[in-house]
CHARMM internal coordinates of N, CA and C (Angstrom, degrees):
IC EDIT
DIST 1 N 1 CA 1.4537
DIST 1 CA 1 C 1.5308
ANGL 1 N 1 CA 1 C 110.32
DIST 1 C 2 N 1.5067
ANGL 1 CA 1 C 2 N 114.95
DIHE 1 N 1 CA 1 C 2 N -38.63
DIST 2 N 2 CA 1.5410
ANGL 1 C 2 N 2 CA 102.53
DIHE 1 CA 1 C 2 N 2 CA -164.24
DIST 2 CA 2 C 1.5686
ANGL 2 N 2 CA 2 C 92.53
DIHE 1 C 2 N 2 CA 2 C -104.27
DIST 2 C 3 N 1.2120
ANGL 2 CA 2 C 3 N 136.30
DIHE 2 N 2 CA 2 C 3 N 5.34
DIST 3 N 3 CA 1.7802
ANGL 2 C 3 N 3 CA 132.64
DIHE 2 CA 2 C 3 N 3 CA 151.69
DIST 3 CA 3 C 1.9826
ANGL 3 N 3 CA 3 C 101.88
DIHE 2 C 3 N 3 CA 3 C -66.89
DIST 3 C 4 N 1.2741
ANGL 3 CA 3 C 4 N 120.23
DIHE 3 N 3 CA 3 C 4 N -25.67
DIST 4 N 4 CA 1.4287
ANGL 3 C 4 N 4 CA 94.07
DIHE 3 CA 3 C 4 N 4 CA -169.16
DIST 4 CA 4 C 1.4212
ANGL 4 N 4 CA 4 C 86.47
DIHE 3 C 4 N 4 CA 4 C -101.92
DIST 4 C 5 N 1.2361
ANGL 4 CA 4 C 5 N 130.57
DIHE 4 N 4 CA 4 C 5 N -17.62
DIST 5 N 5 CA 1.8060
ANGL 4 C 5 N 5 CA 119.20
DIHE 4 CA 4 C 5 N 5 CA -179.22
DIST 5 CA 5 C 1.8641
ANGL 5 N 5 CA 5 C 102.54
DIHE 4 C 5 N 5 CA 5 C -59.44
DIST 5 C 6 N 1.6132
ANGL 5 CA 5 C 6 N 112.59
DIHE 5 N 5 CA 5 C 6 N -42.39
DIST 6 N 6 CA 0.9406
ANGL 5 C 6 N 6 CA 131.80
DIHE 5 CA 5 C 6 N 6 CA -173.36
DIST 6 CA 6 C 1.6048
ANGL 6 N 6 CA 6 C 119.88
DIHE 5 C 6 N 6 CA 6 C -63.19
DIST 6 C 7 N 1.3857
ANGL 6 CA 6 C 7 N 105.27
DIHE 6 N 6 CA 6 C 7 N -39.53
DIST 7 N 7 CA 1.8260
ANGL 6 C 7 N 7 CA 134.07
DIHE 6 CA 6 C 7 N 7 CA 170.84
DIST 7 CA 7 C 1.5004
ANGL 7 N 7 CA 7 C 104.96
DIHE 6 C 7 N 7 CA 7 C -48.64
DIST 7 C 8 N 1.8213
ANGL 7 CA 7 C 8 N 107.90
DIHE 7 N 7 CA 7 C 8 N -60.65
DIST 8 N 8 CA 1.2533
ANGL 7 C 8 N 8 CA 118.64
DIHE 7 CA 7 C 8 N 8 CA -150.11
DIST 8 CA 8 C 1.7171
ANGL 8 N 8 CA 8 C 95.06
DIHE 7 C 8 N 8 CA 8 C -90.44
DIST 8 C 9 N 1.0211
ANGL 8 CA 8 C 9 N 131.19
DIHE 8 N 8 CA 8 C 9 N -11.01
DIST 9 N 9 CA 1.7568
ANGL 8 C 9 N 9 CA 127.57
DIHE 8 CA 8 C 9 N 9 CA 172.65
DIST 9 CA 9 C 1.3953
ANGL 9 N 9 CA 9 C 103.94
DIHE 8 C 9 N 9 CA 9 C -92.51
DIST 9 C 10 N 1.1182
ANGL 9 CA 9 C 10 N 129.13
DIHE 9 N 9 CA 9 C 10 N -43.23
DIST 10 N 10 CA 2.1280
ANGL 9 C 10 N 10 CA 128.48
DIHE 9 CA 9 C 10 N 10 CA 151.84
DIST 10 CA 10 C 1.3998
ANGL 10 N 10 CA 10 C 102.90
DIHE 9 C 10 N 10 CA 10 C -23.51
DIST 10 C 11 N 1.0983
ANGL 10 CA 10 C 11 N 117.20
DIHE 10 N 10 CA 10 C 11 N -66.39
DIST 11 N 11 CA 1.3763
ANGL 10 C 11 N 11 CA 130.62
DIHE 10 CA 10 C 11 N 11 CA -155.76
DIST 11 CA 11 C 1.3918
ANGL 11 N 11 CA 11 C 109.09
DIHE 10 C 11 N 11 CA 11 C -87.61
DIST 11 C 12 N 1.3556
ANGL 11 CA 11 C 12 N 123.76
DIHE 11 N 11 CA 11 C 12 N -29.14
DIST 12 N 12 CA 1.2690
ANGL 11 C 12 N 12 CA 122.21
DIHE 11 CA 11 C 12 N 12 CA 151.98
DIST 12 CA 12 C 1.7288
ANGL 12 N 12 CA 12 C 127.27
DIHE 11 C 12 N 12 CA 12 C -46.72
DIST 12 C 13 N 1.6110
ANGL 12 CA 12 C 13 N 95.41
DIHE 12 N 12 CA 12 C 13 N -63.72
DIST 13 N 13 CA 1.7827
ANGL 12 C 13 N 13 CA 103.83
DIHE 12 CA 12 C 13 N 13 CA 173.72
DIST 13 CA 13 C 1.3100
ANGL 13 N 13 CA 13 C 96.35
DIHE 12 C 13 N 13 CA 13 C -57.64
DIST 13 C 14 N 1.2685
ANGL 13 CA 13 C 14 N 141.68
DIHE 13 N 13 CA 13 C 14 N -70.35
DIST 14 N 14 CA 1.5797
ANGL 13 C 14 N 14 CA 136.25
DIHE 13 CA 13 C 14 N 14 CA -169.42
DIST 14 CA 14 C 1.0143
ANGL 14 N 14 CA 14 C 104.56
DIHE 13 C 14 N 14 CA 14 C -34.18
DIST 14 C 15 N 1.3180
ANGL 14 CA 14 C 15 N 151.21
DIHE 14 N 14 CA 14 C 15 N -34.10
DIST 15 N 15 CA 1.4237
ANGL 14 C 15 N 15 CA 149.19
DIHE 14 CA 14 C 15 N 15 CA -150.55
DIST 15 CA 15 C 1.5757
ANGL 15 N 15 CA 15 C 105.31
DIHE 14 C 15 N 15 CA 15 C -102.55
DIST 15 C 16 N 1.3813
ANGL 15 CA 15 C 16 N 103.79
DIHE 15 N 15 CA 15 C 16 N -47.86
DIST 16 N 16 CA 1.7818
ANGL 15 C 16 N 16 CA 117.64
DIHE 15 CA 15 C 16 N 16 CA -164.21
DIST 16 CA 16 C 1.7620
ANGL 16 N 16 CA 16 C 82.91
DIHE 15 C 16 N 16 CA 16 C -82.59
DIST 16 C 17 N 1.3416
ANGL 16 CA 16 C 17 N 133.87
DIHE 16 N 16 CA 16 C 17 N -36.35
DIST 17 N 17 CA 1.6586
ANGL 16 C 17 N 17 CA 107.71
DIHE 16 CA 16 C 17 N 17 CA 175.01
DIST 17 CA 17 C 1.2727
ANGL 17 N 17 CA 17 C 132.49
DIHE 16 C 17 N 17 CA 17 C -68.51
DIST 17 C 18 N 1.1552
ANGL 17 CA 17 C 18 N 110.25
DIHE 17 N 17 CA 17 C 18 N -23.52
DIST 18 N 18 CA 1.6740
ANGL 17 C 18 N 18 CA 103.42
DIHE 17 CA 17 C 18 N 18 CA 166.01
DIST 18 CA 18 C 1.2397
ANGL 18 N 18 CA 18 C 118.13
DIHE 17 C 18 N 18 CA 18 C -89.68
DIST 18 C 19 N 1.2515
ANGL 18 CA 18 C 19 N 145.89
DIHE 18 N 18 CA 18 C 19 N 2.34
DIST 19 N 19 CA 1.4934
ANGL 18 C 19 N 19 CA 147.42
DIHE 18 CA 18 C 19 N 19 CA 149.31
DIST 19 CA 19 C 1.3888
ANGL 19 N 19 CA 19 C 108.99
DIHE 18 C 19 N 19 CA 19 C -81.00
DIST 19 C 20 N 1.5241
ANGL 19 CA 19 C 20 N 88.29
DIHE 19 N 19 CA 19 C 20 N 115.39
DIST 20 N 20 CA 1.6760
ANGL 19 C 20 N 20 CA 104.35
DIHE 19 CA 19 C 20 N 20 CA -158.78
DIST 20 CA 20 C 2.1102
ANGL 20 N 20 CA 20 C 84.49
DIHE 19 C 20 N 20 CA 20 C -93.21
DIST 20 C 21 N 1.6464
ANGL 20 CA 20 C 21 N 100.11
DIHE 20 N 20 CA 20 C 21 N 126.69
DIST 21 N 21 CA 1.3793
ANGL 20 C 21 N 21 CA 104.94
DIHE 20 CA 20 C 21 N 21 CA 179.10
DIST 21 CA 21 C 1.3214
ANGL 21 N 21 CA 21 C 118.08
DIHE 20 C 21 N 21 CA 21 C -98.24
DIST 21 C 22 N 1.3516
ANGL 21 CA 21 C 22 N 118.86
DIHE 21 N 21 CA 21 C 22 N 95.66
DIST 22 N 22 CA 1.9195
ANGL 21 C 22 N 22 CA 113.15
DIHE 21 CA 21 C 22 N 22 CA -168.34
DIST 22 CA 22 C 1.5006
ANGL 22 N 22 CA 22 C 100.40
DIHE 21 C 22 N 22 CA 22 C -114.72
DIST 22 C 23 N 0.9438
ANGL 22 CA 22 C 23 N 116.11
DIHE 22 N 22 CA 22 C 23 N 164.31
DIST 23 N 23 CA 1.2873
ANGL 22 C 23 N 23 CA 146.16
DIHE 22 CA 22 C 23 N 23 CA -145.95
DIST 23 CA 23 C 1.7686
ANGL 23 N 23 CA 23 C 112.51
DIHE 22 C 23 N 23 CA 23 C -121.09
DIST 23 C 24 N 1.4632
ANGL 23 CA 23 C 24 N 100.96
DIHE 23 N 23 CA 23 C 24 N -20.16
DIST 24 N 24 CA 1.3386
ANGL 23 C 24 N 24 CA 117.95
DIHE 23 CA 23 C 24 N 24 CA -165.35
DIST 24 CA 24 C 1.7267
ANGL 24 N 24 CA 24 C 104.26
DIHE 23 C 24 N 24 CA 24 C -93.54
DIST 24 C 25 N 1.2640
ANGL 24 CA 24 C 25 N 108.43
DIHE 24 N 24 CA 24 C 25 N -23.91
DIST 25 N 25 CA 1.5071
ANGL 24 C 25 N 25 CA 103.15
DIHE 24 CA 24 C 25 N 25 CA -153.40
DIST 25 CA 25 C 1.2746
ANGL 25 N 25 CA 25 C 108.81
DIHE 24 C 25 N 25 CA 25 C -61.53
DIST 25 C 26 N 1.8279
ANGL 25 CA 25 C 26 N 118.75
DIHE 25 N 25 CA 25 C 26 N -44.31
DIST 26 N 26 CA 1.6354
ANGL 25 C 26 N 26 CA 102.92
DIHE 25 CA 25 C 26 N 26 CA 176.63
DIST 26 CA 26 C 1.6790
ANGL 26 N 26 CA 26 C 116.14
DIHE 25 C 26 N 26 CA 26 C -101.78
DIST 26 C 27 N 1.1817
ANGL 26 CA 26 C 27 N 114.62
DIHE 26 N 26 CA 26 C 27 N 143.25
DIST 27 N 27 CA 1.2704
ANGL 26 C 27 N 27 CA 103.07
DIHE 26 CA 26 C 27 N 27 CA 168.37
DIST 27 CA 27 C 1.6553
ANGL 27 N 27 CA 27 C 121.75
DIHE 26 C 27 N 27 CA 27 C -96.31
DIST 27 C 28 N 1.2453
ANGL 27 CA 27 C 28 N 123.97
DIHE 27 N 27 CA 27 C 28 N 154.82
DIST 28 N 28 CA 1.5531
ANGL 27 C 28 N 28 CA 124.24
DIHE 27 CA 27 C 28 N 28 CA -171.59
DIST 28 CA 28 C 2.0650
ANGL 28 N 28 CA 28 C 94.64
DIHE 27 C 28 N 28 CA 28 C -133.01
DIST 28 C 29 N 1.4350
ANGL 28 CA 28 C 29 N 87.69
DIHE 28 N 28 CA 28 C 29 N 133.31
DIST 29 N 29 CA 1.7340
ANGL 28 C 29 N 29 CA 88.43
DIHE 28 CA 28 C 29 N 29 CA -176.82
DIST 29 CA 29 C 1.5493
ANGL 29 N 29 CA 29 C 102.12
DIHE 28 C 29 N 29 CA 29 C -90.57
DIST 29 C 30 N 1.3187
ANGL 29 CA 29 C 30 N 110.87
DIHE 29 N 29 CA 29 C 30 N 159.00
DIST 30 N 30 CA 1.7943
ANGL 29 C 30 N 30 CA 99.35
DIHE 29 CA 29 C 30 N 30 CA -140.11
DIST 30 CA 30 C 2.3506
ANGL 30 N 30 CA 30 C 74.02
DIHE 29 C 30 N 30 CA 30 C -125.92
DIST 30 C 31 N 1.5801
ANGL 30 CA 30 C 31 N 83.64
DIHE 30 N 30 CA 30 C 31 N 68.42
DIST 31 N 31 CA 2.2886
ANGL 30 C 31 N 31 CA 75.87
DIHE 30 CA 30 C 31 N 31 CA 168.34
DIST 31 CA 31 C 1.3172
ANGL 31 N 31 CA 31 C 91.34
DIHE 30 C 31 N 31 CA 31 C -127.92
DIST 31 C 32 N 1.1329
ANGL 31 CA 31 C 32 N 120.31
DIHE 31 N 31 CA 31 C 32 N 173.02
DIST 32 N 32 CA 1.2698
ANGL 31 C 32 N 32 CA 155.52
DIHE 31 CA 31 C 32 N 32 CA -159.26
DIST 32 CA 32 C 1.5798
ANGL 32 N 32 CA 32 C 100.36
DIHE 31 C 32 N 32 CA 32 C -73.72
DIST 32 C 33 N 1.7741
ANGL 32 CA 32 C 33 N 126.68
DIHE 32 N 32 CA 32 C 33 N 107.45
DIST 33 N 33 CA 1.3747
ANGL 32 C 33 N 33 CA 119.68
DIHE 32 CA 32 C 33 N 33 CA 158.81
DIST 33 CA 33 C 1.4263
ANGL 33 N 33 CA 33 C 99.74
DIHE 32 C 33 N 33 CA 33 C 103.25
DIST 33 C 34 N 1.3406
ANGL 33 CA 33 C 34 N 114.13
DIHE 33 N 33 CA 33 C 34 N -14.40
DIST 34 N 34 CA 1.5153
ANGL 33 C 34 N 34 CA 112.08
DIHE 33 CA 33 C 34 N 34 CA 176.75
DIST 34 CA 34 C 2.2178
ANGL 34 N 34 CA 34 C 110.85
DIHE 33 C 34 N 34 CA 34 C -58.65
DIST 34 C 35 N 1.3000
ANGL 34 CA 34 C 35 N 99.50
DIHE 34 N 34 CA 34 C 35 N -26.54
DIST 35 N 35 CA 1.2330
ANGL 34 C 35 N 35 CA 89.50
DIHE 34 CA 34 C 35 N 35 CA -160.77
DIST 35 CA 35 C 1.7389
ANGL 35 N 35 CA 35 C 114.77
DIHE 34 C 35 N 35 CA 35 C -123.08
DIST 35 C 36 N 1.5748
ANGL 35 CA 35 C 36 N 99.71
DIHE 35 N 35 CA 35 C 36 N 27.50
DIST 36 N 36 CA 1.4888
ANGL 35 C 36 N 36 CA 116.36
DIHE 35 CA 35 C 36 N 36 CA 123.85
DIST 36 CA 36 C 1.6293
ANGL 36 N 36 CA 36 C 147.86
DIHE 35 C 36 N 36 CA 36 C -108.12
DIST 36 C 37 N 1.2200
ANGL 36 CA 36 C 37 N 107.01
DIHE 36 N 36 CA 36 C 37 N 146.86
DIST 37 N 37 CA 2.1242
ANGL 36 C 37 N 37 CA 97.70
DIHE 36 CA 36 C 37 N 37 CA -166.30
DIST 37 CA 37 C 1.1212
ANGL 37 N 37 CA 37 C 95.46
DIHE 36 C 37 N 37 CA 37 C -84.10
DIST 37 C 38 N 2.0248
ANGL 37 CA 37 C 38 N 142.72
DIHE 37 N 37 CA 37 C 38 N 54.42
DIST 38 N 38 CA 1.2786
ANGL 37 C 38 N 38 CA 129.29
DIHE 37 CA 37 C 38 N 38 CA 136.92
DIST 38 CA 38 C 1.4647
ANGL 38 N 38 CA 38 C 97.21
DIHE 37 C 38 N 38 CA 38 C -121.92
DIST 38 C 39 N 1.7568
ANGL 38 CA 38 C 39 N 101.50
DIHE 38 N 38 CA 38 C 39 N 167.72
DIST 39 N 39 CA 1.8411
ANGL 38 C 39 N 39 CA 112.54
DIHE 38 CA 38 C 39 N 39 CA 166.75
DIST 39 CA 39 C 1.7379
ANGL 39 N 39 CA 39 C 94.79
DIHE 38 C 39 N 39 CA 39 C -87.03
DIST 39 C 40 N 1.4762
ANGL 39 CA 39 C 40 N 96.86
DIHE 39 N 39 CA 39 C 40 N 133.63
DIST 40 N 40 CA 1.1816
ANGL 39 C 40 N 40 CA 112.75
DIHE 39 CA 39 C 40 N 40 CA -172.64
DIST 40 CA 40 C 2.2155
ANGL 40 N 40 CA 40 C 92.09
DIHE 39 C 40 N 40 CA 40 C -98.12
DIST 40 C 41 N 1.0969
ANGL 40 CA 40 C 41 N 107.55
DIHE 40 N 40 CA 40 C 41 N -22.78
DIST 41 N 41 CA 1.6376
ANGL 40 C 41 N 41 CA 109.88
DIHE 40 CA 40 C 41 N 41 CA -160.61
DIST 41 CA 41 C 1.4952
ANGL 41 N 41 CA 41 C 107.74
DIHE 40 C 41 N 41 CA 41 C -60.41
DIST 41 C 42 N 1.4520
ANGL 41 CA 41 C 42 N 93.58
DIHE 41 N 41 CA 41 C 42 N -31.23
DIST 42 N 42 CA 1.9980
ANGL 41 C 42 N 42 CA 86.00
DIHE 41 CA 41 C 42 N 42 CA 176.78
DIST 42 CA 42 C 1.3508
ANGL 42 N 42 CA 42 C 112.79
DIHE 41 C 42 N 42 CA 42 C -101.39
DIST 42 C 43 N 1.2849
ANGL 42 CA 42 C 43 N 98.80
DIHE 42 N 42 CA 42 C 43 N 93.77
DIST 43 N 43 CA 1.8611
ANGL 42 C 43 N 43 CA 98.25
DIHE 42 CA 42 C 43 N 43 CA 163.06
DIST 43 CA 43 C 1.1122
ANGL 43 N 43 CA 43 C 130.94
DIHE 42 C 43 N 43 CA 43 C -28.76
DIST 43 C 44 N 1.5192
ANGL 43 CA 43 C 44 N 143.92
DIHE 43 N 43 CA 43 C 44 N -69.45
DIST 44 N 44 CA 1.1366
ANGL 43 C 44 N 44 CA 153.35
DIHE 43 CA 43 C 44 N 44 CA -135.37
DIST 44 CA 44 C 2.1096
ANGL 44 N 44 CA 44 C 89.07
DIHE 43 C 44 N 44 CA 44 C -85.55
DIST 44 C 45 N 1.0054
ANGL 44 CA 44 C 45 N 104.04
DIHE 44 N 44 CA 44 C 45 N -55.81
DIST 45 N 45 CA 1.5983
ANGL 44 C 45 N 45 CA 120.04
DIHE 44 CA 44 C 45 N 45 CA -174.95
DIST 45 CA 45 C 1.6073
ANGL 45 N 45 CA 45 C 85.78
DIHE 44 C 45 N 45 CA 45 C -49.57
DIST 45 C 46 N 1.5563
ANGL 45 CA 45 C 46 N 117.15
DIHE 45 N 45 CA 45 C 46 N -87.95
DIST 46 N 46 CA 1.4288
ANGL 45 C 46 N 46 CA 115.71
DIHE 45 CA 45 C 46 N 46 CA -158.24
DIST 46 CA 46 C 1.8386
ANGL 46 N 46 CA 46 C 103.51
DIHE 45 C 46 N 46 CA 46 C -51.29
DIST 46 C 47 N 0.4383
ANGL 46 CA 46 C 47 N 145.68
DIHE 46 N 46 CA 46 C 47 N 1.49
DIST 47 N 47 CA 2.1155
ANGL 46 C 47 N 47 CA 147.33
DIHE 46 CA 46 C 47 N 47 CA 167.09
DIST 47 CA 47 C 0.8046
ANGL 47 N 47 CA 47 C 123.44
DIHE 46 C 47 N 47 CA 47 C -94.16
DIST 47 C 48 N 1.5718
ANGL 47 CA 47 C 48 N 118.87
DIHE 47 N 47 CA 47 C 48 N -10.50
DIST 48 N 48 CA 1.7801
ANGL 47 C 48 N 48 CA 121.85
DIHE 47 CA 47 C 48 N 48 CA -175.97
DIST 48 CA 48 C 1.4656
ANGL 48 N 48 CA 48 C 84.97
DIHE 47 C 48 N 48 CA 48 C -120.39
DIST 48 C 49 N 1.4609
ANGL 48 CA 48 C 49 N 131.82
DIHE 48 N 48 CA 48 C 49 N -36.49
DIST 49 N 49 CA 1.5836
ANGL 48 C 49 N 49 CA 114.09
DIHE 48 CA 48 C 49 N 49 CA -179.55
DIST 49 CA 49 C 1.9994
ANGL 49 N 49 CA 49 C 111.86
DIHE 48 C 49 N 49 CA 49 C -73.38
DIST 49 C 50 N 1.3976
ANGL 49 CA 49 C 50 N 103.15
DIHE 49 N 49 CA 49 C 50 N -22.63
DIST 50 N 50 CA 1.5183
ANGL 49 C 50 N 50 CA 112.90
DIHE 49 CA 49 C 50 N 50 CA 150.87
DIST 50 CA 50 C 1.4625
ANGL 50 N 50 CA 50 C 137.15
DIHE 49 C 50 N 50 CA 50 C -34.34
DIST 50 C 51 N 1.3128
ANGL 50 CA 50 C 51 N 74.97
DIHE 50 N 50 CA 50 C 51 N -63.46
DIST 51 N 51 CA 1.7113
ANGL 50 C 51 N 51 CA 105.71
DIHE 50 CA 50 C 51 N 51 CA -172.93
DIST 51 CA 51 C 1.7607
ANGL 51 N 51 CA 51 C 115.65
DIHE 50 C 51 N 51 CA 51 C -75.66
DIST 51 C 52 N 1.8231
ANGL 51 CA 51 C 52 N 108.07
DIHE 51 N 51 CA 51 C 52 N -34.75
DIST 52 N 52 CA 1.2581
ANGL 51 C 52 N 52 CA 81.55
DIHE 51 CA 51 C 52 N 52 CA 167.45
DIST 52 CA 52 C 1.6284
ANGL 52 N 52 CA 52 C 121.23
DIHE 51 C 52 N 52 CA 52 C -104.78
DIST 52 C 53 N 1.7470
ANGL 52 CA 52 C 53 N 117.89
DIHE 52 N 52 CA 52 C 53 N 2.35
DIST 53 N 53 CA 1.4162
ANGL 52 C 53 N 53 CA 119.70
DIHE 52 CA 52 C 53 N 53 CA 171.50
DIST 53 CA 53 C 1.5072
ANGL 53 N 53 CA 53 C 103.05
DIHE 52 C 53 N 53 CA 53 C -56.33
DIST 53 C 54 N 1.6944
ANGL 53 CA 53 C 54 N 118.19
DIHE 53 N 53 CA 53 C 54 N -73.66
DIST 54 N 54 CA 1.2176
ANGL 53 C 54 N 54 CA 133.05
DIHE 53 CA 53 C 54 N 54 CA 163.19
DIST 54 CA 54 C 1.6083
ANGL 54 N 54 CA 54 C 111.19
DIHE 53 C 54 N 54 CA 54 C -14.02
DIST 54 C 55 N 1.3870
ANGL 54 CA 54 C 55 N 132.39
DIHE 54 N 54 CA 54 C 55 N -60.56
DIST 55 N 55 CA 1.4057
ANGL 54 C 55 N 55 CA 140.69
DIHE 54 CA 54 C 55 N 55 CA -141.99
DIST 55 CA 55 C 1.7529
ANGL 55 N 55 CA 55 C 84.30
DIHE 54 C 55 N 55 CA 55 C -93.86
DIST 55 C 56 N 1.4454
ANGL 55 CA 55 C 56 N 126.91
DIHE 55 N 55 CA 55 C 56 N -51.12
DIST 56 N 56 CA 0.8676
ANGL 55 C 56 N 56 CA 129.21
DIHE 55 CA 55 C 56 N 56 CA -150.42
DIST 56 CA 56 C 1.7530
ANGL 56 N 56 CA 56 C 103.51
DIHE 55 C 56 N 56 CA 56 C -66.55
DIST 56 C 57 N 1.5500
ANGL 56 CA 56 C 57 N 94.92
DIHE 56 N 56 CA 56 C 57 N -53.35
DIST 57 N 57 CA 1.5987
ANGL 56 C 57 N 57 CA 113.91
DIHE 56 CA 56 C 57 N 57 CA -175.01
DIST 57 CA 57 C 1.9233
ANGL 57 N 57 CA 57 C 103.30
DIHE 56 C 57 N 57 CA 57 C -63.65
DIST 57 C 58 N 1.1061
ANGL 57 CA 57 C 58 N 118.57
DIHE 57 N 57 CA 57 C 58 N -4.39
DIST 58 N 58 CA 1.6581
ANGL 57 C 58 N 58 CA 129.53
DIHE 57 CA 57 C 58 N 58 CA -171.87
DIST 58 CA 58 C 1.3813
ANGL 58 N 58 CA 58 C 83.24
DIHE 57 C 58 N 58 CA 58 C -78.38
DIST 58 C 59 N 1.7083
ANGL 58 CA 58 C 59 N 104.01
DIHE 58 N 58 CA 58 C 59 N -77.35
DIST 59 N 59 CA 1.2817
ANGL 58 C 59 N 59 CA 119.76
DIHE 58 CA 58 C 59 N 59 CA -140.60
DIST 59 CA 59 C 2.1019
ANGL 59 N 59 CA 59 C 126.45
DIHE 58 C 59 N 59 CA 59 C -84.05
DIST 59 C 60 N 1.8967
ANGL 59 CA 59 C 60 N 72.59
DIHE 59 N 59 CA 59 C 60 N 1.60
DIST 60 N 60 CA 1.6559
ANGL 59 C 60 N 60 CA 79.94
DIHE 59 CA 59 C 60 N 60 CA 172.14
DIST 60 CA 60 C 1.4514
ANGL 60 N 60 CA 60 C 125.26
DIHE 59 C 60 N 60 CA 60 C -77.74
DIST 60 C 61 N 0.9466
ANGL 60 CA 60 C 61 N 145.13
DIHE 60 N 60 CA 60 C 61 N 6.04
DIST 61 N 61 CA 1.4761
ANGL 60 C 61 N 61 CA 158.00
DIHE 60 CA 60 C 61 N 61 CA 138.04
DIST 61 CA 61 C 1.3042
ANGL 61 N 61 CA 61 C 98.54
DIHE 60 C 61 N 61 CA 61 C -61.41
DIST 61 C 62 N 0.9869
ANGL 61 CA 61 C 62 N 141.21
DIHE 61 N 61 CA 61 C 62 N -53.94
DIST 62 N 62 CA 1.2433
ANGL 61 C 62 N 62 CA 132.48
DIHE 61 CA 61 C 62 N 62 CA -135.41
DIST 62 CA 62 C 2.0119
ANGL 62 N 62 CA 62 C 86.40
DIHE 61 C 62 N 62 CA 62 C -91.12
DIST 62 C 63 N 1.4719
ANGL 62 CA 62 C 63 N 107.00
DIHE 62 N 62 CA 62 C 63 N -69.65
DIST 63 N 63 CA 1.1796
ANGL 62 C 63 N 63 CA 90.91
DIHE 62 CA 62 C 63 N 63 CA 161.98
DIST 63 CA 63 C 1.4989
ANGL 63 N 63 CA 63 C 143.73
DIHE 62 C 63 N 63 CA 63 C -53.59
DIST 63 C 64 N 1.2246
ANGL 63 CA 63 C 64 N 127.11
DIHE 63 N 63 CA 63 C 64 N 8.08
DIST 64 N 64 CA 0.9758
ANGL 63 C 64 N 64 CA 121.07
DIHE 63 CA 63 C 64 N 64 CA 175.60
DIST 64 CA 64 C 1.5520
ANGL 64 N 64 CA 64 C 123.39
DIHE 63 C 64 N 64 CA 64 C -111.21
DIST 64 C 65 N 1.7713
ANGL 64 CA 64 C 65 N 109.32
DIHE 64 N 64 CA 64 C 65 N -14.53
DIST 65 N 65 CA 1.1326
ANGL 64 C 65 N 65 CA 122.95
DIHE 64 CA 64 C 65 N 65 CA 145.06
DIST 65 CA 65 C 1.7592
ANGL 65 N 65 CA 65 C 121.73
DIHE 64 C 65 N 65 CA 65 C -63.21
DIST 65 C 66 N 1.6567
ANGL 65 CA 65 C 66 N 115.43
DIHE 65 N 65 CA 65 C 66 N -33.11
DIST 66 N 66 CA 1.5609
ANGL 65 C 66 N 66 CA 105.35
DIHE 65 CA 65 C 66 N 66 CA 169.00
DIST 66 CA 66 C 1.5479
ANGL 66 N 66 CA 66 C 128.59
DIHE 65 C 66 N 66 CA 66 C -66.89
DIST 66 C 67 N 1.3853
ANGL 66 CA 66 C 67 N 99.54
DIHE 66 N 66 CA 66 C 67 N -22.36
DIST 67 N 67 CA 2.2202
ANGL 66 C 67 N 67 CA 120.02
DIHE 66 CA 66 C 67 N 67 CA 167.46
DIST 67 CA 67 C 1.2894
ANGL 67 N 67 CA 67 C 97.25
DIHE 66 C 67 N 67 CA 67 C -35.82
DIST 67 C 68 N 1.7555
ANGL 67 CA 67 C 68 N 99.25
DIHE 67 N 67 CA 67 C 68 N -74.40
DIST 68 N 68 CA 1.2362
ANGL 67 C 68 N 68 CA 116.01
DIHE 67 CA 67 C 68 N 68 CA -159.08
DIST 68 CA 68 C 1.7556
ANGL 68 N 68 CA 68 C 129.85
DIHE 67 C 68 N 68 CA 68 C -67.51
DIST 68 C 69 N 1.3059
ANGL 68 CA 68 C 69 N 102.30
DIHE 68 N 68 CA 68 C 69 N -39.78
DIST 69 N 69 CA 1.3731
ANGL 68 C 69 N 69 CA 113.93
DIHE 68 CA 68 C 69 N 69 CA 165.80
DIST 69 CA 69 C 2.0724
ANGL 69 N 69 CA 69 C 102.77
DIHE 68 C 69 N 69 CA 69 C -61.04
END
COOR INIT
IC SEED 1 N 1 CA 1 C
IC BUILD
């Protein structure tokens, strides 16, 4: 039992040493809003798409107890 625990961590490091791990390969541009998937620039838009994800995800229990009742 503890020769194949021993086998399979060999073969682990053997594997993880030739995958060279860099840090460089992608670059990410480091401005403001880049690294969420909404436009943050229009206020009024981003607060009502807020307001009804938020409201919606609130109130689905609630509606889903009125179905049933």
């Amino acid at each position: 039992m503890y020769a194949n625990v021993l086998a399979r961590s060999a073969m682990r490091s053997r594997v993880a040493s030739r995958q060279v791990m860099r840090s460089d390969l992608y670059h990410f541009s480091n401005s403001n809003g880049q690294n969420i998937p909404f436009n943050t620039t229009n206020r009024p838009a981003l607060a009502l798409k807020m307001i009804s994800f938020l409201g919606l995800g609130f109130a689905a229990p609630f509606l889903g107890a009125a179905w049933q009742l």
